[in-house]
VEXNUVO-243285 format. One record per residue (C-alpha): residue in three letters; z, y, x negated. Coordinates in steps of 0.001 Angstrom, whole numbers, plus 500000, padded with zeros to 6 digits. Layout:
N
AlaZYX ...
END
This chain:
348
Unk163040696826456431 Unk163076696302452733 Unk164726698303450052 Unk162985701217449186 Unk162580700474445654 Unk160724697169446334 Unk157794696634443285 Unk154714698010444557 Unk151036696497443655 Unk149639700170443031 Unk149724702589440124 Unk150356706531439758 Unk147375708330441109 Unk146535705780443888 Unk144440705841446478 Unk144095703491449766 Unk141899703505453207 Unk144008702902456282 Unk142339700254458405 Unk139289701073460359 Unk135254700776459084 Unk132727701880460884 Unk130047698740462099 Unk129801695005462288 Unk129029693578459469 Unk132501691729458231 Unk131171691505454434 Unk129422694781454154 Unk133381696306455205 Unk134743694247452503 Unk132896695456450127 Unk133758698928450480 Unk137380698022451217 Unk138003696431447805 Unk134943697443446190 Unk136295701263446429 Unk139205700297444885 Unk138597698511442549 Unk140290700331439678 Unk143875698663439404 Unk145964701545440325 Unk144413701713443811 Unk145410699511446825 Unk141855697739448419 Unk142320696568452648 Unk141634694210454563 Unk139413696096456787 Unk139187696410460859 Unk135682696387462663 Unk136656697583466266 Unk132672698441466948 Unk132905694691467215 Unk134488695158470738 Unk137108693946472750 Unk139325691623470590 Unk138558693567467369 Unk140251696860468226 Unk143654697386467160 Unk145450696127470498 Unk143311693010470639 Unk143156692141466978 Unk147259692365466374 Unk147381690579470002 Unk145459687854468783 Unk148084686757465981 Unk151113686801468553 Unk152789683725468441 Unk153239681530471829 Unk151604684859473747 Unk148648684926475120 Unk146830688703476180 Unk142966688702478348 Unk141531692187478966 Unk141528693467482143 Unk140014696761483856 Unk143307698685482843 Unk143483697009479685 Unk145643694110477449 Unk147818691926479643 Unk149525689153478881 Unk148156686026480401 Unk148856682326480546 Unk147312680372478486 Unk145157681803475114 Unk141919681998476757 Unk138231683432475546 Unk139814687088474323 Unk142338685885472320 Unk140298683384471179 Unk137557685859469916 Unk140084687916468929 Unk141240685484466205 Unk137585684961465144 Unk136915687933464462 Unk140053688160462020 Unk139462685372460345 Unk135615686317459503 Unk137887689539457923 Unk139810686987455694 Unk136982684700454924 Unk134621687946453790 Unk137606689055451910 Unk138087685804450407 Unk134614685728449228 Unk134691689247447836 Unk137375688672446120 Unk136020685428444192 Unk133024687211443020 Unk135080689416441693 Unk136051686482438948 Unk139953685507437991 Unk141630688594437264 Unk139190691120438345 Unk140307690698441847 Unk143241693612443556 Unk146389693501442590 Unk147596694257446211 Unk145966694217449502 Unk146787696052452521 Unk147102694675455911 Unk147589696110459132 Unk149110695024462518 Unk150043697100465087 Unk153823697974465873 Unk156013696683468003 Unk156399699753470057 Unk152932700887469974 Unk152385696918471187 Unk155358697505473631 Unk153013700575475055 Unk149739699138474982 Unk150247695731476172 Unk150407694844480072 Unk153053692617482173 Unk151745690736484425 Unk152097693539487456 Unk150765695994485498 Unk153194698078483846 Unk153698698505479821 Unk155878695958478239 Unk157770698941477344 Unk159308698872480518 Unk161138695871480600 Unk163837695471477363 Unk163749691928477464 Unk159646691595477292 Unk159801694097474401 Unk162539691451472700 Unk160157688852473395 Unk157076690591472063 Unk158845691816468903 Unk160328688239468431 Unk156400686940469291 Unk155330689370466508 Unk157626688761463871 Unk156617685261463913 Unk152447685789463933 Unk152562688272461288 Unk154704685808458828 Unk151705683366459464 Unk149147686129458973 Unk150631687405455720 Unk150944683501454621 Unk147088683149455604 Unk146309685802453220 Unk148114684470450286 Unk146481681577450340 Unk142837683329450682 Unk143835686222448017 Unk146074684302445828 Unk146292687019443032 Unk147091689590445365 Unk149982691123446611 Unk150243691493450389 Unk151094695018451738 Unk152211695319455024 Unk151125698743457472 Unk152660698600460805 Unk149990700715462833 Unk152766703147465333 Unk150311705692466742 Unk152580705766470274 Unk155802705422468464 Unk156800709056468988 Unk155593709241472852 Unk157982705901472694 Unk160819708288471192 Unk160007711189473957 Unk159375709084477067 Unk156300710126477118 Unk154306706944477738 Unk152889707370481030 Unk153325704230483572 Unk150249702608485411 Unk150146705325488654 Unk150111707962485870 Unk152431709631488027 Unk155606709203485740 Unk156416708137482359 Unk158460705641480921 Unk162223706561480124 Unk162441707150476080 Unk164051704644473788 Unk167275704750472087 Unk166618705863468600 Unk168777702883467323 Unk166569700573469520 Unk163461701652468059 Unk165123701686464715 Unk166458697985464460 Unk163370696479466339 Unk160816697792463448 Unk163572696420460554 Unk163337693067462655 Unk159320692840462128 Unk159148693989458621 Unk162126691958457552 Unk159714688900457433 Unk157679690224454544 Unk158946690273451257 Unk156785693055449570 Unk155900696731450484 Unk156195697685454229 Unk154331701043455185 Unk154466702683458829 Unk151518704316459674 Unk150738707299462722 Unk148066709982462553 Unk149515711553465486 Unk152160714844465142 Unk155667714662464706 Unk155894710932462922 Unk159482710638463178 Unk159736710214459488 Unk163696710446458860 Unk164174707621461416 Unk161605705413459585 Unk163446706249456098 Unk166647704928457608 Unk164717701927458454 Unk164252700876455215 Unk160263701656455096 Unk158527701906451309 Unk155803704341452583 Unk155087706880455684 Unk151848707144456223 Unk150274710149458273 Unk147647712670458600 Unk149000715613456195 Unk147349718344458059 Unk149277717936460989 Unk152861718395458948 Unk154657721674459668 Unk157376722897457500 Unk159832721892460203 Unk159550718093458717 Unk159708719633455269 Unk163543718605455006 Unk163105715098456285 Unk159585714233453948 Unk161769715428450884 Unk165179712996451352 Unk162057710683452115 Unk160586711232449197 Unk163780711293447308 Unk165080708049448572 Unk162046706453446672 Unk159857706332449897 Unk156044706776449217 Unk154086709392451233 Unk150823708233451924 Unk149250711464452610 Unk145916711651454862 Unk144115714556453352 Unk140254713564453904 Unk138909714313457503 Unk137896710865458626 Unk134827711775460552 Unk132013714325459126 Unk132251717969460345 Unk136186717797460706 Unk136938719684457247 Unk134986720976454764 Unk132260718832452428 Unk133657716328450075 Unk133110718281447145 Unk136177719680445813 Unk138665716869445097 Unk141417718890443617 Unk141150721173446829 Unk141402718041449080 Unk145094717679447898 Unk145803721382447632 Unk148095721115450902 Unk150435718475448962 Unk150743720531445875 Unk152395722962448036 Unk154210720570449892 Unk155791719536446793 Unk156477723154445276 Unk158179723787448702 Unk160045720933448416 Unk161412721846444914 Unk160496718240443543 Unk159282717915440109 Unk155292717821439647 Unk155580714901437428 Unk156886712409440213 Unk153851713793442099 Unk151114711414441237 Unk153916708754441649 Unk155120709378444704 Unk151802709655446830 Unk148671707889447994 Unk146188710001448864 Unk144250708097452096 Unk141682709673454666 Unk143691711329457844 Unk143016708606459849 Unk140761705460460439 Unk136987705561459652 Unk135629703587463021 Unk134091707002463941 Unk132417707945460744 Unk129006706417459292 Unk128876703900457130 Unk127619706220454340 Unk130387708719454686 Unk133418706430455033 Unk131838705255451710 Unk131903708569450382 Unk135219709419452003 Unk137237706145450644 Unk135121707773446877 Unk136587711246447470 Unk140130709491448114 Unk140052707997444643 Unk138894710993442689 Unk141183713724444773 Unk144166711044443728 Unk143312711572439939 Unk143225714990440229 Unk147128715108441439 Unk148025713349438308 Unk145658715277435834 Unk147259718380437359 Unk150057718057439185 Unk150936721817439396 
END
């Protein structure tokens, strides 16, 4: 991936969403993507409306920007197909109402009001690898070659993505999250295959390693892999050159203590998911400097120095907001901003 010391459009004390808004309404979501960030040190989205439906949720939306593949949904799920047809077809509408709401957002904010970086997400090539469908059935993941393909198919639709939002957002920087929710059932062979009867042999480290430097070597700025689910394999992604790890903090144990520090160390930012994404999954939003309590200790266990704190993290919710209401992801992406401050008006 890039080098870990790659300029990065966010301050100290920063604060970011990951991807997913709750509803339909393409402006409304980017409005409280950027609008909640407005302050220059945080880092505004391009947000993700999966209420939307088939072709807006993660799967369809990154399959939709594969170059020279086409995907239609089936009973079972994504498969690749043909020719593009209607899914793929609605699945690039749907993105490009995103960008144009963006777009617009982003002009009324004036010339040099608008974000200094903006974050965009596309799912991995081994969560795509586990989630997309041959044409029998199985997971892509199966078959080396297909994965090759897909990667290759990736690399190549995400270049003209990024491009595409450049030209919309031409004062901001481009961030891009590689969404690997699957990555570590990838790592454990634990992907199940379509009888559900066994699972998918687990891939070579190395493999896994090289094929997520291959995607994010076509972007030239700030490359962040994301997974809210346990155990993100974060020393692997440091070797891979990644500029942030982003994952739900809550789920860390002190067993990847070791691994988040040489992270850390190595110039890596931890994007830290501290605020429960849907209501009545932690406690009320009232207590910012409590909200980041957990990292404080993180750090003091780590032995790193309080002042690189503020620096060195994002504070984000623990996972997407698709589940929440509108008013609380609002008040969540609010509570992200204000907890941030907090680590750098007392790191200790």
């Amino acid at each position: 991936m890039n080098d870990t010391h790659t300029a990065v459009p966010w301050g100290p004390a920063a604060a970011t969403g990951i991807g997913s808004l709750p509803g339909t309404d393409a402006r409304e979501a980017a409005r409280t993507a950027l609008g909640s960030f407005e302050d220059p040190e945080h880092l505004p989205f391009l947000p993700e409306l999966p209420a939307r439906g088939p072709g807006a949720d993660m799967l369809g939306r990154t399959a939709g920007m594969l170059a020279e593949l086409y995907v239609q949904l089936e009973p079972s799920g994504w498969r690749i197909s043909d020719r593009p047809g209607r899914d793929t077809r609605r699945a690039r509408a749907w993105l490009g109402e995103d960008l144009d709401a963006v777009e617009e957002f982003a002009q009324e904010l004036g010339d040099g009001a608008g974000p200094r970086g903006l974050k965009v997400s596309v799912v991995g090539p081994w969560t795509l690898a586990a989630g997309i469908e041959r044409r029998n059935g199985e997971a892509m993941l199966g078959d080396h070659g297909a994965v090759r393909d897909l990667a290759a198919s990736l690399a190549e639709g995400v270049s003209a993505h990024l491009a595409q939002v450049r030209r919309r957002v031409p004062g901001a920087t481009p961030v891009l999250q590689l969404d690997e929710p699957s990555l570590t059932a990838v790592l454990r062979g634990s992907v199940p295959t379509a009888s559900g009867y066994r699972t998918h042999p687990a891939v070579d480290r190395a493999v896994v390693e090289a094929t997520l430097r291959q995607l994010a070597d076509v972007h030239d700025g700030p490359v962040i892999v994301h997974s809210c689910a346990p155990d993100v394999p974060v020393a692997l992604l440091r070797r891979a050159g990644a500029d942030g790890i982003s994952l739900d903090a809550s789920l860390l144990t002190e067993r990847e203590d070791e691994a988040i520090g040489e992270a850390v160390e190595a110039g890596v930012t931890l994007f830290a998911g501290v605020v429960p994404a849907t209501e009545g999954d932690g406690p009320a939003l009232s207590d910012p400097a409590g909200s980041v309590g957990g990292v404080r200790s993180l750090w003091r266990r780590l032995g790193l120095s309080p002042g690189l704190l503020a620096e060195s993290v994002v504070v984000t919710p623990t996972c997407g907001l698709a589940g929440a209401s509108p008013a609380y992801a609002r008040r969540v992406l609010a509570h992200c901003a204000r907890a941030a401050r907090s680590l750098a008006d007392n790191p200790q």
